[in-house]
C-alpha positions in Angstrom: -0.9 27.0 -4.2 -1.8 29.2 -6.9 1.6 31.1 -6.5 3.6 28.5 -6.6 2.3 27.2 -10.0 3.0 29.0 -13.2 1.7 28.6 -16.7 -1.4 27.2 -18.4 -2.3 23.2 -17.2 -4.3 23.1 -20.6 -1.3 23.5 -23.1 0.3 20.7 -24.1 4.0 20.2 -23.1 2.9 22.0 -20.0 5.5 21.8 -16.8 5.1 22.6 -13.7 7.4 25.0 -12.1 7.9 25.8 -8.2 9.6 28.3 -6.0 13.0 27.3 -5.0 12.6 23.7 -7.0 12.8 24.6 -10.7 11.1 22.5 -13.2 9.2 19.5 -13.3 8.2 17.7 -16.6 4.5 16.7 -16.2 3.7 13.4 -14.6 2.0 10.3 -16.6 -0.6 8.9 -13.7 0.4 6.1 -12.2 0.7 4.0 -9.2 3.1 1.7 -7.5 3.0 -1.5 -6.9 2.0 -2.6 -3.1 5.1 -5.1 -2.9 7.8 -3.7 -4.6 7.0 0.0 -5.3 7.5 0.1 -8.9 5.5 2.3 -10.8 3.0 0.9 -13.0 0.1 1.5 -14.9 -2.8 3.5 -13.2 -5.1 0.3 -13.5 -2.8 -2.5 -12.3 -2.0 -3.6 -8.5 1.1 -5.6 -9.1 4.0 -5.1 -11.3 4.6 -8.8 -11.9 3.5 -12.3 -11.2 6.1 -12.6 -8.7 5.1 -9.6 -6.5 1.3 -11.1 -7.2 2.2 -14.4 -5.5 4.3 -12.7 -3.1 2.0 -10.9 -1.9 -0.9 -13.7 -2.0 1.6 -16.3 0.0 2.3 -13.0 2.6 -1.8 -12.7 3.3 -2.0 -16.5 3.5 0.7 -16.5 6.0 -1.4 -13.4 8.3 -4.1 -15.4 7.8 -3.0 -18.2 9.3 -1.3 -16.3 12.1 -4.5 -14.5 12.8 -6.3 -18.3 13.3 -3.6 -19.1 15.3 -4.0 -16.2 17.9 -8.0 -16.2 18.0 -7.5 -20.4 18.7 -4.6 -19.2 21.3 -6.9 -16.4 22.8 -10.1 -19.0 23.2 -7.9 -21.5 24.3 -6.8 -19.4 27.5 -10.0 -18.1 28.4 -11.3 -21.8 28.7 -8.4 -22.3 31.1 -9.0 -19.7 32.9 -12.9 -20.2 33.0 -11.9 -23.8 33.8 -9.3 -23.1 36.6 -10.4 -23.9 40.1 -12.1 -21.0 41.8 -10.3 -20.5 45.4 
């Protein structure tokens, strides 16, 4: 990778520059939110109270559906444990 980077990464100002792609301003860290895909601060999850709730109704709603499925799954094997042997 080294020859596709040029110039100092200690100086201040610094860019990065790449074969065939010009030159990119150096990137503040960051992350993106896990909902929308904003970027946000490098310590937060969510970029709003919206996306929070939205995302903590969306893992309610698995959660349920995964209860739902293990109770469905039990239920059949009982039947099937209970069906007549013949």
């Amino acid at each position: 990778m080294s020859d596709l980077l040029h110039g100092p990464p200690e100086q201040e100002g610094f860019k990065y520059e790449f074969k065939g792609i010009g030159v990119m301003p150096k990137i503040i860290p960051h992350k993106h939110c896990v909902v929308c895909g904003k970027a946000i601060e490098a310590h937060e999850v969510y970029c709003s109270d919206d996306c929070e709730k939205s995302m903590k109704d969306s893992q309610k709603k698995q959660r349920i559906f995964f209860i739902v499925l293990f109770a469905l799954i039990l239920f059949m094997m009982f039947i099937s444990y209970m069906a007549p042997k013949g």
